[in-house]
C-alpha positions as a LaTeX table, in Angstrom:
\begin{tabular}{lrrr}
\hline
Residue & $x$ (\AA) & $y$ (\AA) & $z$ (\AA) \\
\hline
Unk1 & 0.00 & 0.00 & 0.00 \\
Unk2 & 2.39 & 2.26 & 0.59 \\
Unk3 & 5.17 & 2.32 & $-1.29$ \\
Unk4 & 7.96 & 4.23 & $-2.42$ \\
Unk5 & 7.97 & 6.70 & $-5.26$ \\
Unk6 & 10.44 & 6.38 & $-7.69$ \\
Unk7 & 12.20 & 9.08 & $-8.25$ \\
Unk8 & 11.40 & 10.99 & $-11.91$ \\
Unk9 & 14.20 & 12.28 & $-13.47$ \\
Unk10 & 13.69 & 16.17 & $-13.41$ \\
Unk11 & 13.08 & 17.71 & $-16.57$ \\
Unk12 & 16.19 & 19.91 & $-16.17$ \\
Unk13 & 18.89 & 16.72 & $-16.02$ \\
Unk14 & 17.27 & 15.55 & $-19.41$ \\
Unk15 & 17.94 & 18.40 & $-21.20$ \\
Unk16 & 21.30 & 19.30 & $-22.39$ \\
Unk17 & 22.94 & 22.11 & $-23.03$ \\
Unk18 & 25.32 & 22.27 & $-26.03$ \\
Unk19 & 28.87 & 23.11 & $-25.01$ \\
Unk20 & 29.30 & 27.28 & $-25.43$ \\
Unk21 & 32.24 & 28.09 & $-27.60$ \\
Unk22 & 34.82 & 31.03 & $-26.70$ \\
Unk23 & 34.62 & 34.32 & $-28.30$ \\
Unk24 & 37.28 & 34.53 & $-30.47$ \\
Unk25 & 37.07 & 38.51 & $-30.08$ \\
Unk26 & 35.43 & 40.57 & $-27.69$ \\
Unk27 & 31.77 & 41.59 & $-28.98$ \\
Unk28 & 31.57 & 39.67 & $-31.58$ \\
Unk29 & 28.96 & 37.16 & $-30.67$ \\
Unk30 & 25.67 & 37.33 & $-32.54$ \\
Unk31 & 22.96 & 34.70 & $-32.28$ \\
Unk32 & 22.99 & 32.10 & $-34.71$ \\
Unk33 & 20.26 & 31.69 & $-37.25$ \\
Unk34 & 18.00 & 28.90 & $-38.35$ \\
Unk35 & 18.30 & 27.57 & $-41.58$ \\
Unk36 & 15.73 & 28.97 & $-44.30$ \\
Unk37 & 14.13 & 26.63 & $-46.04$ \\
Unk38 & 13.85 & 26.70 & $-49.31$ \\
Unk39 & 10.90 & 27.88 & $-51.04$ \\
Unk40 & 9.06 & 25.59 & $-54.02$ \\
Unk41 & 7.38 & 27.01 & $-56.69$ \\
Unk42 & 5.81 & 24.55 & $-59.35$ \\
Unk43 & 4.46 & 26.42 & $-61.76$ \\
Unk44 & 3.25 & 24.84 & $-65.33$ \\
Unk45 & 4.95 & 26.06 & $-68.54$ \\
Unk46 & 1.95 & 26.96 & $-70.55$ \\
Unk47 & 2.50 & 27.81 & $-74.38$ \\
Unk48 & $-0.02$ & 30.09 & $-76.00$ \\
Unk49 & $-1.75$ & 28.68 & $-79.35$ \\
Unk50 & $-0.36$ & 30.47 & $-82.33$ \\
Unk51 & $-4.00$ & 30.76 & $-84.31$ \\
Unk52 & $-6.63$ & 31.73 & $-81.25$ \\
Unk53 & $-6.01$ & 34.68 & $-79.26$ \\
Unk54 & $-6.28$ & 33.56 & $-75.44$ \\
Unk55 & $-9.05$ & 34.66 & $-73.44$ \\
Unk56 & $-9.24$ & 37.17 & $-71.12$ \\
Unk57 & $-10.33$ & 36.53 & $-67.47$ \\
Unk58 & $-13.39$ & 38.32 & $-66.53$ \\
Unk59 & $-11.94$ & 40.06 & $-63.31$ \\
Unk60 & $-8.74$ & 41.22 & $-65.13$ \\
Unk61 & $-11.23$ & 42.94 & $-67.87$ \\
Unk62 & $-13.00$ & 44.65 & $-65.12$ \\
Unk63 & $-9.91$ & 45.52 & $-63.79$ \\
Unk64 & $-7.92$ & 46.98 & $-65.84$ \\
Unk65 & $-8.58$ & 50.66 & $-66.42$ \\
Unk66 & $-7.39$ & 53.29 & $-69.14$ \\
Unk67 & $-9.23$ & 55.78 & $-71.47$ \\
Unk68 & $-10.18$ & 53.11 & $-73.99$ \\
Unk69 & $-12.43$ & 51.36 & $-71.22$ \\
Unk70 & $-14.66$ & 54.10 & $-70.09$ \\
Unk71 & $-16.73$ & 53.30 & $-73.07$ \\
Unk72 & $-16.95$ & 49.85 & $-71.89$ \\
Unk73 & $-20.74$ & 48.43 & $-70.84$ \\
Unk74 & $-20.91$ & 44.97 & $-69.09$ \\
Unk75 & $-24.62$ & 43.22 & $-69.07$ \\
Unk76 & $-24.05$ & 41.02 & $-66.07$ \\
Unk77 & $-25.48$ & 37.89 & $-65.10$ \\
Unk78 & $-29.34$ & 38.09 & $-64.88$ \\
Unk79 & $-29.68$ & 41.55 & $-66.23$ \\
Unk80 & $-31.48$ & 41.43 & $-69.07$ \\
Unk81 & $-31.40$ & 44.75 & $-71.75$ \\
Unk82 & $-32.64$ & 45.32 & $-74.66$ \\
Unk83 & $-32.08$ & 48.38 & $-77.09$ \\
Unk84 & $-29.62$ & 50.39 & $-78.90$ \\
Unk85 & $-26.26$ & 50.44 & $-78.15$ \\
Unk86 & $-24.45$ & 53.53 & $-79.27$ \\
Unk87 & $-20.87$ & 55.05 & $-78.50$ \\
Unk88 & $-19.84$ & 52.06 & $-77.19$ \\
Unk89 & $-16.12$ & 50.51 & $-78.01$ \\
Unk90 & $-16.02$ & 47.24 & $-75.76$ \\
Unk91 & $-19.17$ & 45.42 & $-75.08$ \\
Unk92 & $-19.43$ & 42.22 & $-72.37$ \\
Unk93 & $-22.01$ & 40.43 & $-72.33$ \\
Unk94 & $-22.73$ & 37.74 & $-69.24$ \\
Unk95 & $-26.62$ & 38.25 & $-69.11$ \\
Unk96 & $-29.28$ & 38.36 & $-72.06$ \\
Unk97 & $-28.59$ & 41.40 & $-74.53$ \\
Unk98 & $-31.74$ & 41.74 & $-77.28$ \\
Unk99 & $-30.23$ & 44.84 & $-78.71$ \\
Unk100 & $-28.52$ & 46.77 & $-82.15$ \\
Unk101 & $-24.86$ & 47.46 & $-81.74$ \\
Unk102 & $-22.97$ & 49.55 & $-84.29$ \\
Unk103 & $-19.58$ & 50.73 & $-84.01$ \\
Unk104 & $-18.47$ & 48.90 & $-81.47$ \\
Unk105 & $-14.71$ & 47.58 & $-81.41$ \\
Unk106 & $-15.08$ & 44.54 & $-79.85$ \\
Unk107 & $-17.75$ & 42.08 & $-78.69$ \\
Unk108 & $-17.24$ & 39.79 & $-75.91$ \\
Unk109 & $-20.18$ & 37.08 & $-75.22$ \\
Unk110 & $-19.00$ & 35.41 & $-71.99$ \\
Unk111 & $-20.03$ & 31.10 & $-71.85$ \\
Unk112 & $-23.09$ & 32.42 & $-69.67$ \\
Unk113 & $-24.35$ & 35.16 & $-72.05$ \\
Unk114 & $-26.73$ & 35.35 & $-74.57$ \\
Unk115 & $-27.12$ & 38.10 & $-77.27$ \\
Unk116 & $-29.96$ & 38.36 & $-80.03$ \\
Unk117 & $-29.82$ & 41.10 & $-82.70$ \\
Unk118 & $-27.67$ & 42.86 & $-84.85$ \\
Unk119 & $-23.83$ & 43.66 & $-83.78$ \\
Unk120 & $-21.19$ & 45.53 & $-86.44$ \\
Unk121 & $-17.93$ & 45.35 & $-84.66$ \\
Unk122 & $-14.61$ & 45.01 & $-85.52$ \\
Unk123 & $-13.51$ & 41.98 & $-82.99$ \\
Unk124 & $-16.15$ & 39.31 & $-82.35$ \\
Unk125 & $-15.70$ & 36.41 & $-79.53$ \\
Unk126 & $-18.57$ & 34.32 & $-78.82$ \\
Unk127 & $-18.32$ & 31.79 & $-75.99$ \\
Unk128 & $-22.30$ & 31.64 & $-75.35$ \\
Unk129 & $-24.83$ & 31.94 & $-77.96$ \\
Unk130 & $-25.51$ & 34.21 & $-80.34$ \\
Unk131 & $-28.54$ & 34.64 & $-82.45$ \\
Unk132 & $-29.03$ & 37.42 & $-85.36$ \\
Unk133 & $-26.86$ & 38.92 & $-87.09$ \\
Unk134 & $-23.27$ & 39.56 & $-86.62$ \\
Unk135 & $-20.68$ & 41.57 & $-88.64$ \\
Unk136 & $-16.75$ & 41.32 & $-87.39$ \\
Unk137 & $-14.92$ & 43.49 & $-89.79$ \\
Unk138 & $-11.70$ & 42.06 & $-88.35$ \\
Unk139 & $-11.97$ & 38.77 & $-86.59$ \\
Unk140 & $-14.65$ & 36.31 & $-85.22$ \\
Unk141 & $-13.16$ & 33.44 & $-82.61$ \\
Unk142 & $-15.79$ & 31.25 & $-81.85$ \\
Unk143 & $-14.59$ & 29.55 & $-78.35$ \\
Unk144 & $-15.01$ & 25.92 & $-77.78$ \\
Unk145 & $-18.98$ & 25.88 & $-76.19$ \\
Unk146 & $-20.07$ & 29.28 & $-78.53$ \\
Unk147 & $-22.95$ & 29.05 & $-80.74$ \\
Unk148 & $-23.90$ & 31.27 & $-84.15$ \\
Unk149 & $-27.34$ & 31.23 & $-85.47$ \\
Unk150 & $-28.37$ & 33.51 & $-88.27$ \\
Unk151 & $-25.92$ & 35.69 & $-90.66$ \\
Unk152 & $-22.58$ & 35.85 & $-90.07$ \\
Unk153 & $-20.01$ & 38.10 & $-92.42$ \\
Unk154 & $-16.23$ & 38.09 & $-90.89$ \\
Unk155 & $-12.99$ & 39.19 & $-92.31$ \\
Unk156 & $-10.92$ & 36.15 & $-90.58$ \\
Unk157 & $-12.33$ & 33.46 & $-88.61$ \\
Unk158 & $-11.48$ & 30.92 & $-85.87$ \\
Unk159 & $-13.73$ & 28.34 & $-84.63$ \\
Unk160 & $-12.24$ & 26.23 & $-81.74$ \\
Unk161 & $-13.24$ & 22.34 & $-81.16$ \\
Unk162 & $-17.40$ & 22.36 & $-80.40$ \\
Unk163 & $-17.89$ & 26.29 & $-81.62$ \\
Unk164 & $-21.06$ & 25.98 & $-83.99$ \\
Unk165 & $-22.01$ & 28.25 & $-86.77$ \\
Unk166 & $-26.06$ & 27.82 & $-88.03$ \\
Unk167 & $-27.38$ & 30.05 & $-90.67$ \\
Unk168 & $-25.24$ & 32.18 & $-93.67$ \\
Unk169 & $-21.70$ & 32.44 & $-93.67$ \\
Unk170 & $-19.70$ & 34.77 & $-95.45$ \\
Unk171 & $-16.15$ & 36.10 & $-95.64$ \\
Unk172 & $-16.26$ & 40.24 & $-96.07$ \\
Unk173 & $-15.04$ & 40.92 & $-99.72$ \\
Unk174 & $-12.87$ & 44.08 & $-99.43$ \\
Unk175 & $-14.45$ & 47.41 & $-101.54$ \\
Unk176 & $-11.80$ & 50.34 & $-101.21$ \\
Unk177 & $-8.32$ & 50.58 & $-99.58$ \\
Unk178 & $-7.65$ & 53.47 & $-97.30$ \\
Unk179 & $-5.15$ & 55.93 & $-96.76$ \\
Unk180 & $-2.68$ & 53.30 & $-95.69$ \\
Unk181 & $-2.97$ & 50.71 & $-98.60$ \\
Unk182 & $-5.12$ & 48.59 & $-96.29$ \\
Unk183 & $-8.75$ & 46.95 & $-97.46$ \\
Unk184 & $-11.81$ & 48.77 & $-96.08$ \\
Unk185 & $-14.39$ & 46.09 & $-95.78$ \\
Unk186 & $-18.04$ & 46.99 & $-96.96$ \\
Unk187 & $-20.33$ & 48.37 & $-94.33$ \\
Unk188 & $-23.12$ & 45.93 & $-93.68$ \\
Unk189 & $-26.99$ & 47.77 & $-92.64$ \\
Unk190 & $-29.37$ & 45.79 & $-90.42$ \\
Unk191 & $-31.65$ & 43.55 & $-92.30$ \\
Unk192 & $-33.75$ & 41.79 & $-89.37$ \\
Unk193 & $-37.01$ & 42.15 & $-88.82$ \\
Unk194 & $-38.30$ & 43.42 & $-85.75$ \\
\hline
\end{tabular}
């Protein structure tokens, strides 16, 4: 009942100490460091395809910022607008757009947007659906997932793996060259029907 208690070793007598070393000179002791690790960064060499431009994030288009991008309009997702689009050089479209765009550099239908009516831009890229007609004086990329239905007139095109084109499709044939020797492609008028 009652016995003895072994005696623990105390915490202190397990612990060592390593041996301190001299100071070779007076004051010149300074604590030691720990080793730094080394750091690992695996990042994934990615090359860009020569033929399709690559596409731009969303949040990095609403980003960025500049002169050319305060005529930029952005139908988000679930808005819903229909009209006339005027003055405009950089439309986005993530929501439903039933509208007539003219002028327009660039058009940018995002995988969850859908635009019906008639667009004459310069730059086209469809990754949702499009329905109408569309005029890209300059270039149409239809992403992998985009859809065309109606009449489509382009100066080059590029249609990924699962883009589809329904309807008329025609390459712009060039009418007058301007001041720099370059082709002017004929101006195309609105032909739906309301």
């Amino acid at each position: 009942m009652f016995r003895k208690k072994k005696e623990e070793p105390s915490v202190d007598d397990e612990i060592s100490a390593p041996p301190m070393k001299p100071f070779s000179k007076k004051g010149s002791h300074s604590p030691s460091r720990p080793p730094i690790a080394p750091t690992f960064n695996h990042e994934t060499p990615r090359r860009p395809s020569p033929e399709i431009p690559r596409a731009h994030t969303r949040q990095a288009e609403r980003i960025s910022s500049g002169a050319q991008d305060s005529k930029q309009l952005v139908i988000g997702r679930d808005i819903r607008l229909s009209g006339e689009i005027t003055s405009c050089n950089r439309l986005l479209v993530e929501g439903r757009a039933d509208v007539t765009l003219q002028g327009a550099h660039t058009i940018n239908v995002a995988a969850s947007g859908f635009f019906k009516g008639f667009a004459d831009v310069q730059v086209a890229d469809i990754s949702g659906h499009f329905e109408g007609e569309l005029v890209a004086h300059d270039q149409l990329i239809i992403r992998a997932g985009g859809h065309i239905n109606g009449s489509v007139r382009y100066g080059r095109i590029v249609i990924e793996a699962g883009g589809k084109v329904s309807g008329d499709m025609q390459a712009l044939e060039t009418v007058a060259t301007g001041e720099d020797g370059a082709a002017i492609p004929a101006p195309m008028k609105p032909t739906m029907k309301s």
